[in-house]
Structure formats: structure tokens, C-alpha cells
MIBA-561556 format. One line per 5 residues: number of its first residue (from 1); their letters; for each residue x, y, z of C-alpha. Coordinates in Angstrom, 1 decimal. Last residue first. Layout:
# residues N
NUM> A> X/Y/Z | ...
//
This chain:
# residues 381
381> XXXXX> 21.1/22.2/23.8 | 19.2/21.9/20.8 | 22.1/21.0/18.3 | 23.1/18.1/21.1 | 19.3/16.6/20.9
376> XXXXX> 19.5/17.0/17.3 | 23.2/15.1/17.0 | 21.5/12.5/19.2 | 18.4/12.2/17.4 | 20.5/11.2/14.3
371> XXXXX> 21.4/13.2/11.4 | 20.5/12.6/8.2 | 22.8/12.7/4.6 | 24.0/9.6/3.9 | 20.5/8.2/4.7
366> XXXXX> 19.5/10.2/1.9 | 17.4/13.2/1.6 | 13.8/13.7/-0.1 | 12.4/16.7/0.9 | 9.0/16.6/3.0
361> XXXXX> 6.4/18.2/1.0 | 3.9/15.6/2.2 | 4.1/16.0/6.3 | 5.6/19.8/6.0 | 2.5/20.7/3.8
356> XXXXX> 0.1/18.9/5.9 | 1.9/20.0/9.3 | 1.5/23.8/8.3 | -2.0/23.5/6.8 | -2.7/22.0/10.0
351> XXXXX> -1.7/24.7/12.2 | -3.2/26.9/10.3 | -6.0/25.3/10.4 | -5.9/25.4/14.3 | -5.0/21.8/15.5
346> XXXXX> -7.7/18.8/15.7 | -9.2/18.1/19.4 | -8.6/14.8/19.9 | -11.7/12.2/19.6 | -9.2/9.3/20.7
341> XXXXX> -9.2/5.6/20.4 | -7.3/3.0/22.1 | -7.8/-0.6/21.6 | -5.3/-0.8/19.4 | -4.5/-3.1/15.1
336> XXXXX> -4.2/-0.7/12.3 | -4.3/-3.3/9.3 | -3.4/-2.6/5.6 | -3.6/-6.3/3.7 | -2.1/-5.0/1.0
331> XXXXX> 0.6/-2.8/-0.8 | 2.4/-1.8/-4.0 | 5.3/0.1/-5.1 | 6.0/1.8/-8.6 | 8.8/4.2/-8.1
326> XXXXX> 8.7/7.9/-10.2 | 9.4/9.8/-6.7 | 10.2/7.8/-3.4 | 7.7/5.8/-2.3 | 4.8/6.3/1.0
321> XXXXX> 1.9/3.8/2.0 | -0.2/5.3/4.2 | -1.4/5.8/8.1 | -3.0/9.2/8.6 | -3.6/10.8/12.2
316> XXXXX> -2.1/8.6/14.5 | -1.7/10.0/17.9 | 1.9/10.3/18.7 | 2.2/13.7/20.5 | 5.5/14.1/22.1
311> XXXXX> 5.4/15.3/25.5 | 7.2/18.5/26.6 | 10.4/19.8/27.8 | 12.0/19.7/24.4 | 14.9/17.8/25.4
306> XXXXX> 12.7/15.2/27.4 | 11.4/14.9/24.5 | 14.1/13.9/22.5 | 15.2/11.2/25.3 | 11.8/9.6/25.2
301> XXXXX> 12.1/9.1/21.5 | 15.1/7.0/21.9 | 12.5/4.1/23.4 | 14.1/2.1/20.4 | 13.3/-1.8/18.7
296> XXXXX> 14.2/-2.8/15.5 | 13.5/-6.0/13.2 | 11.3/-7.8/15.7 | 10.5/-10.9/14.5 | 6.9/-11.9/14.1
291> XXXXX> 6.6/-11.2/10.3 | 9.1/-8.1/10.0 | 8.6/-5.9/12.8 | 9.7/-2.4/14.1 | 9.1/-1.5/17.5
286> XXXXX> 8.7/2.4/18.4 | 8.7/2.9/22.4 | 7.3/6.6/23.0 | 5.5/5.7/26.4 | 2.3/5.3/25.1
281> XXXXX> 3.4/2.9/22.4 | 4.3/3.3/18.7 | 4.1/-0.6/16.5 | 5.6/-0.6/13.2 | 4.4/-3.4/10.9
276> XXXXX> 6.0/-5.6/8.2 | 5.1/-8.1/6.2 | 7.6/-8.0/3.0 | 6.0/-9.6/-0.2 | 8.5/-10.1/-2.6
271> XXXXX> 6.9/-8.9/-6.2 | 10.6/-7.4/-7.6 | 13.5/-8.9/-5.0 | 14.1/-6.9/-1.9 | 12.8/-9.5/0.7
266> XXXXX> 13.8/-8.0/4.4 | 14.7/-10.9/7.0 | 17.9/-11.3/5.0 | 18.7/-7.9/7.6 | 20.6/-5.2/6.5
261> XXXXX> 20.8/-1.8/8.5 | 19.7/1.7/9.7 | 17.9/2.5/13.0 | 20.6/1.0/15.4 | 23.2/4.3/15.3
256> XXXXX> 20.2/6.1/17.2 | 16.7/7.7/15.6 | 17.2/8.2/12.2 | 16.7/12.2/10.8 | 14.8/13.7/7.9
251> XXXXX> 14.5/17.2/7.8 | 14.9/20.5/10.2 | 18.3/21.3/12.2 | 18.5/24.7/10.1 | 15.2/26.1/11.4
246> XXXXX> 13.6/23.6/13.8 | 10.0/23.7/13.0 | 9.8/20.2/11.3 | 11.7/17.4/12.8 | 11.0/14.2/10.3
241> XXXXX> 11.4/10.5/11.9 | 13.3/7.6/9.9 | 13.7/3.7/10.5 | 15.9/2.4/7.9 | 16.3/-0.8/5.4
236> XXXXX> 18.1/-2.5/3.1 | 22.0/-1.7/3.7 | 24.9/-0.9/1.9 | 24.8/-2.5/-0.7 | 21.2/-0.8/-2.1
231> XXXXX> 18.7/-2.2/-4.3 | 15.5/-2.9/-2.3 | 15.5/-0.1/0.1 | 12.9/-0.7/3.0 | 11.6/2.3/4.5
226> XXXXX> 10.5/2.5/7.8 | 8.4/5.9/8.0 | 7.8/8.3/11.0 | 6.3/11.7/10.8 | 5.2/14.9/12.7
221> XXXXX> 8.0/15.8/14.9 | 8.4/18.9/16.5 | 10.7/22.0/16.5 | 8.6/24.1/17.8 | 5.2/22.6/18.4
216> XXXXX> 2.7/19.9/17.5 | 2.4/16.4/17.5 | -0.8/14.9/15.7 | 0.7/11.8/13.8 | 1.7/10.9/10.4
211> XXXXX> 3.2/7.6/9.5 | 3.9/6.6/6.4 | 5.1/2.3/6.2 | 7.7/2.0/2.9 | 9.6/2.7/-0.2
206> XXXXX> 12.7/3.0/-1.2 | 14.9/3.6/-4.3 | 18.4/5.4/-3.3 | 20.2/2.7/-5.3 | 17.8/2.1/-7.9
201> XXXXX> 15.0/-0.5/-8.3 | 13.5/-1.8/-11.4 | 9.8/-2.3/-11.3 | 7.2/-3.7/-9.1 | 8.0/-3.4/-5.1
196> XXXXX> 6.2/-4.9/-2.4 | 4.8/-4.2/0.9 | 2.0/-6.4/3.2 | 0.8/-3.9/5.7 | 0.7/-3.1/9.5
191> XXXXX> -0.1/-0.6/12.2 | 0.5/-0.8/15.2 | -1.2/0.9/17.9 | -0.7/1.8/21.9 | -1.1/4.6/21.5
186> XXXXX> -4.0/6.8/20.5 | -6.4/6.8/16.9 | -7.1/9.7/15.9 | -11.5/10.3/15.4 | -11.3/11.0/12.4
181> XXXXX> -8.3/8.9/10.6 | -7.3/9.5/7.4 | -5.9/7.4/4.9 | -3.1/7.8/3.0 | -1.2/6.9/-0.6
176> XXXXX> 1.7/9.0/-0.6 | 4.3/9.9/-3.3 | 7.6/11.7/-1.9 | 8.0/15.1/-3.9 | 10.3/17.3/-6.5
171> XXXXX> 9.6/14.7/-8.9 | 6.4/14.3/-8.9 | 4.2/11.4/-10.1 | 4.9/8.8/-7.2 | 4.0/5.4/-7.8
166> XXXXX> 0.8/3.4/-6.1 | -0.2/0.3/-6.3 | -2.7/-1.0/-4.2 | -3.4/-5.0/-4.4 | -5.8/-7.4/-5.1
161> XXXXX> -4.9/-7.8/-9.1 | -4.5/-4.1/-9.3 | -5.9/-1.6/-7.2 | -5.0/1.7/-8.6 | -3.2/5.1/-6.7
156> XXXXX> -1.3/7.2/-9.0 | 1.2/10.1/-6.7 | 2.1/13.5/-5.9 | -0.2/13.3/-2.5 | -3.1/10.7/-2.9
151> XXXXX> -6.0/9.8/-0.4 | -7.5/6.2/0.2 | -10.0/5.2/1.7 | -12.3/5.7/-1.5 | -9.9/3.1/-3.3
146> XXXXX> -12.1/0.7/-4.1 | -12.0/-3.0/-6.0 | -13.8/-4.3/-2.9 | -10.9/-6.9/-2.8 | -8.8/-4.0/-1.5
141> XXXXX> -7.1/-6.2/1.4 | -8.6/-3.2/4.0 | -8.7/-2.9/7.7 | -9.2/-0.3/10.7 | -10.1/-0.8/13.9
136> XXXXX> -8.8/-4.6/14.0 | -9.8/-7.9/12.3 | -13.4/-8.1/12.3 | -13.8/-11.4/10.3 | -17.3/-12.1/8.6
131> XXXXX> -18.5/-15.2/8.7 | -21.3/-16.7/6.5 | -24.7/-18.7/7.6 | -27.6/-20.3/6.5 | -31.5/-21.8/7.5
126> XXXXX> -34.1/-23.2/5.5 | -37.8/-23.0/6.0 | -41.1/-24.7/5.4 | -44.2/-23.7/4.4 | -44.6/-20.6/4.2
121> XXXXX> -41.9/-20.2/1.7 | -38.8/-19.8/4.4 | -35.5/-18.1/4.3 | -33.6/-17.6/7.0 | -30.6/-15.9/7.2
116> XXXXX> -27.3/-15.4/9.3 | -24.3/-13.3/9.6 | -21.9/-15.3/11.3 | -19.3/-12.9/13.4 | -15.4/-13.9/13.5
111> XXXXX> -13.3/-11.1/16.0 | -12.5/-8.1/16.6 | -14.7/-5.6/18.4 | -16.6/-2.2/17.1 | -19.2/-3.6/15.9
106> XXXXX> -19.1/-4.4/12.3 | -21.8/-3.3/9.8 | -23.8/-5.9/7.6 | -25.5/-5.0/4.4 | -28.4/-6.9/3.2
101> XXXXX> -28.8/-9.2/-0.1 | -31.5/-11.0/-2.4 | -31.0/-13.4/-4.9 | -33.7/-16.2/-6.8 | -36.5/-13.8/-7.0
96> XXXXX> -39.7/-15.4/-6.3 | -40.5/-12.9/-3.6 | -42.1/-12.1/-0.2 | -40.7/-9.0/1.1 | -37.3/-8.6/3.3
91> XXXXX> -37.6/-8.9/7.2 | -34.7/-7.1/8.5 | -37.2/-4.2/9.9 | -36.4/-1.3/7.3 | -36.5/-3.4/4.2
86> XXXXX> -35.6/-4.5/0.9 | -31.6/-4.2/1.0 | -31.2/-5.3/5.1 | -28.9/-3.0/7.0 | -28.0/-5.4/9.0
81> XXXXX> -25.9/-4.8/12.2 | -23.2/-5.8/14.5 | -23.5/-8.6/16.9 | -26.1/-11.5/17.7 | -27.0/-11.6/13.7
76> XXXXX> -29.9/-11.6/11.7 | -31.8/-11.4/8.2 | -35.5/-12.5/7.1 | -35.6/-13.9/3.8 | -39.5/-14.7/2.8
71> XXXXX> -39.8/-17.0/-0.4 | -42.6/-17.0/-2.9 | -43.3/-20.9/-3.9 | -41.6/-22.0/-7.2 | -42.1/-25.4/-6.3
66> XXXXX> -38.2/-25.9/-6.3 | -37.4/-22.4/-4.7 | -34.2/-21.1/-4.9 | -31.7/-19.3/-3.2 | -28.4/-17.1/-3.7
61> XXXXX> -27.8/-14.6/-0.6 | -25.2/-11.4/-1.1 | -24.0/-10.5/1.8 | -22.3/-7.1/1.6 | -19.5/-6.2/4.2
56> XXXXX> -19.7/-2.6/5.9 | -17.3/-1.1/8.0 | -17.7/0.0/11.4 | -14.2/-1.6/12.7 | -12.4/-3.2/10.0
51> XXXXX> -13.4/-5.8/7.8 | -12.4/-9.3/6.4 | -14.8/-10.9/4.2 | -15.7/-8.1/1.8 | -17.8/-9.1/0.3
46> XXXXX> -19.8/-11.9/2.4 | -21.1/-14.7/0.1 | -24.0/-16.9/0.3 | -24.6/-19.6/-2.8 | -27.2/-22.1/-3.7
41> XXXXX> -29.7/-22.0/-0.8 | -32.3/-24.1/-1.4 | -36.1/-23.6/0.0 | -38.0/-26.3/1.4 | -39.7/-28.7/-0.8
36> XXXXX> -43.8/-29.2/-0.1 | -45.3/-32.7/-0.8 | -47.5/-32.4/-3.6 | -46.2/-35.4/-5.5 | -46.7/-35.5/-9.1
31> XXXXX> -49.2/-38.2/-11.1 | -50.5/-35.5/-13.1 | -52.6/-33.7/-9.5 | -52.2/-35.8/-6.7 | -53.5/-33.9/-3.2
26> XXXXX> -57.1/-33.3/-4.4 | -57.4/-36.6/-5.9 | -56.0/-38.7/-3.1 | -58.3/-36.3/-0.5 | -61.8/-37.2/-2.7
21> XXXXX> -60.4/-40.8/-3.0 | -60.2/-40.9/0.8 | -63.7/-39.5/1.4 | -65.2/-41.5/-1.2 | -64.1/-44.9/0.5
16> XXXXX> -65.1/-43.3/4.0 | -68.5/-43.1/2.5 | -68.9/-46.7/1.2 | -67.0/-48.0/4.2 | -69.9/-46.1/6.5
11> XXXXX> -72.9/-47.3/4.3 | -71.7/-50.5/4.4 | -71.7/-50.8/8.1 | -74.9/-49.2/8.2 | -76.3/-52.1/6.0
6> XXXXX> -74.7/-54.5/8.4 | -76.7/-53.0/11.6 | -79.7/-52.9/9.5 | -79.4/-56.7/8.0 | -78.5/-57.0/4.7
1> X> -80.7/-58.8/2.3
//
């Protein structure tokens, strides 16, 4: 027989023995491992990718759970904010979906922001990212698939394979596709755009940048617009400015003998991309670029308004995409890049029912047939 000490012995192995085939049981159940799996993220996405200032990109978070655990997403970022689908605080409910989402807006800064998320089943947790690019104050590439931004004057607007097309519809009037600004947005800007053309060009077929700002006054000059003309000898592109409120000297006019020429730097073939941007600064400089290179470059403006005793106004009001009448054109990548923004006090509405219809009624005229700022400045004398 066992002595006491020995029998106690036994007594303790046979109880520990139980103990651990009690927790092997419990944690074993049809031969399968009970060891928790952490969540698995399968996809995160960030539509759009590329934003302007205040705009919102959706992020759209795939994830499963191999034990089929209920899953916690909470959202968050150092700059910007979520707008989180499911709830107020960023912290979405408990669920075995395999998707959730939030919205994120953009501060008001460029640059690349992660949006993250975590998403844990209460046991373990996973953690995952996706950027969003700020790229200026205002931006849109169109993958959205909407044209909300986007205005119309006697033209079709669609997005089409990533793009906006647009084609004037009237043939008394310039088609515009515009957005509008509110606040305006103050010099120093530029603002940029990919440009193309579709179909058949003619001889007097252009297209180009639309520019219309908040100046006011008699005469005065309410809009700017390169146009690139992809079928003509003579030359394939012009920088132009409208005088409105000038009697006999009003319409379309270049700004000095530089403002009209042919450069190879300007693709006039159908689908060419030409990326191009016109830049207005505070002290009336307008620079025209193609790529990097600039195309044009004139401080001509200051010279007109120095003729008109007063300061040109060049505050952007509406940026847009502008073709001559019953010409398909199409644009992306639409970019208004300053640091300078304006809540300007907006003009009388009869004042701006005056520039609106002068801005989109504007007659279509020929190169052949404007003046330059010179001849205007000489007609005002």
C-alpha cells in the first residue's frame, strides 16, 4: 500500500489529469482548432481617388470573417472627415456582413490622406488603409459617372468612357459645359484640363478652356477662352477675351499680335489629348500652357485697364469647357489649382443677368474678324 504522502501524490496527478482533459475537450470540438482568426480584408477602394477641396470620396471596405465572428469597423483619419454609413461616432455596429463603407470629406489642403479602418471581432483585429489625393480646390476626372458639377448652355453634356463630352446644340450659340464657383475663387489661379476633339473638324472648328470672371463695368471684360483649332492652315490656336458694354467696339478680341499662332506643341488629330491650362494672376499676367511649356505669355491686360481707369476684376466665377456650335469635344482631368479664395460680394441681378447673357450669348466671330486690345485701347481714347 501507498504511503500517505505517496497517496496524496496520486491524488494530485489524478486530478490535474482530469483537469487537463476537461480543458482539451472544451477547447477541441470535431477535431478543429479553436484558435481565433483575425478578420480579412479582401478589398478597400476609395471612389473617387482624386478629389478636390471639400469633396467627398466613398470607401468602400471588403472583409471577412473566417469563424464567422461579428465584426466591429471603426473608421479614422488625422485629416478630413468620415462621415461613417452606420453611425454618428465612426464606430459602425457589430455585423457579419462582409462590406461596409463611410464617406470621407477633404480638408481643404492638397495633398495624399490614408483613410484608415480597423476592424476587429472581439477578439482580434486587423488594420487597413487607402489614399485619397487632394489635388487642388477644385477637381474632377468624372469617374463618379456624374455630371452634377456641371451646368449646360446650348449644349449635351455625357460622360463617356471617363470623359465629358459635350457638343453644342444651337446654332446661333457657343456650347458650354460650366461649373460654378460660390465662394469665387481670386488670383493667383490656373485652371487646367485635358481637351480633345471627336468628330470631323472644319476650318473655323474650335474648342477650348471658358473662362468667366466677376469684372463689371462699362465696357468691361467678362471672358477669356484659348481655343485650339484643329483643322485650320493658318494656325491652331488663339488666346481671346470678350469686351461687353462697349457699343460698337464690343465682341471677341485677342490680346496683342502674339495671341494667335501654330505650335506642334498643340495635337489637332481626332482623340489627341492636349493638356493645357491658363493661369491669371493678381497683377493681370495671363500665361498659357501646354504640358509644362509655356505656349503664351501677356501682362497686355494691365494696359487696358489702365485705359479704363479702373481695375479689372478677374475672380473666377465659372470655369468650363466651351465649342463652337454642332462640334463634339471632350474633356478631363478639370483642375483649378490657388490658394486664394474669395467670398465676393455677387453683382445686382441685373447685373448678373446682363453678364450671363453676354458670357453665353457671345457671337461667334472669327479670328479674321477681332480686333486686338490695342485697336480697343486706341477706339477708347
Amino acid at each position: 500500500c501507498l504511503k500517505p504522502i505517496h497517496r496524496n501524490i496520486a491524488v494530485l496527478i489524478v486530478i490535474a489529469g482530469l483537469i487537463l482533459a476537461l480543458f482539451i475537450t472544451g477547447c477541441n470540438k470535431s477535431g478543429t482548432s479553436s484558435k481565433n482568426r483575425a478578420p480579412e480584408v479582401t478589398a478597400i477602394t476609395a471612389t473617387p481617388a482624386n478629389v478636390g477641396y471639400g469633396d467627398q470620396s466613398k470607401i468602400k471596405l471588403d472583409i471577412k470573417d473566417s469563424d464567422g465572428d461579428a465584426m466591429t469597423v471603426r473608421w479614422h483619419c488625422d485629416d478630413g472627415q468620415i462621415v461613417p454609413s452606420m453611425a454618428k461616432s465612426g464606430e459602425l455596429a457589430a455585423s457579419r456582413t462582409q462590406s461596409d463603407s463611410a464617406n470621407w470629406v477633404a480638408p481643404a489642403a492638397k495633398g495624399i490622406y490614408p483613410v484608415e479602418a480597423t476592424i476587429s471581432d472581439g477578439t482580434d483585429s486587423t488594420e487597413t488603409s487607402v489614399n485619397v489625393n487632394v489635388k487642388g480646390y477644385f477637381y474632377d476626372d468624372f469617374s463618379s459617372g456624374s455630371v452634377a458639377k456641371w451646368l449646360t448652355s446650348y449644349c449635351t453634356r455625357w460622360i463617356e468612357d471617363g470623359w465629358l463630352h459635350v457638343e453644342g446644340n444651337n446654332s446661333s450659340y457657343l456650347g458650354t459645359a460650366y461649373h460654378s464657383f460660390n465662394p469665387y475663387v481670386t488670383p493667383d489661379y490656373t485652371v487646367s484640363m485635358k481637351l480633345a476633339r471627336v468628330g470631323t473638324a472644319g476650318t473655323d472648328d474650335c474648342y477650348g478652356i471658358y473662362l468667366f470672371v466677376n469684372d463689371a463695368g462699362s465696357p468691361y471684360v467678362p471672358v477669356y477662352w484659348f481655343r485650339i483649332y484643329p483643322n485650320n492652315t493658318s494656325y491652331n490656336w488663339i488666346m481671346t477675351i470678350y469686351i461687353g458694354n462697349a457699343g460698337s467696339n464690343s465682341g471677341w478680341y485677342t490680346i496683342d499680335e502674339n495671341s494667335i499662332g501654330t505650335s506642334a506643341l498643340i495635337n489637332t488629330g481626332t482623340g489627341q489629348e492636349n493638356n493645357v491650362s491658363l493661369t491669371l494672376e493678381a497683377d493681370l499676367t495671363i500665361i498659357v500652357r501646354v504640358g509644362p511649356t509655356v505656349l503664351y505669355q501677356s501682362d497686355e491686360l494691365q494696359a487696358l485697364a489702365n485705359a479704363l481707369g479702373r481695375a479689372l476684376n478677374i475672380d473666377a466665377r465659372w470655369i468650363g469647357i466651351r465649342a463652337v456650335p454642332n462640334f463634339e469635344v471632350m474633356g478631363d482631368n478639370v483642375l483649378v489649382d490657388t490658394d486664394m479664395i474669395v467670398s465676393a460680394a455677387r453683382l445686382s441681378a441685373d447685373a448678373e443677368a446682363a453678364a450671363y447673357d453676354i458670357s453665353l450669348q457671345a457671337p461667334v466671330q472669327r479670328p479674321e474678324e477681332m480686333r486686338t486690345l490695342a485697336e480697343l485701347i486706341r477706339a477708347l481714347k
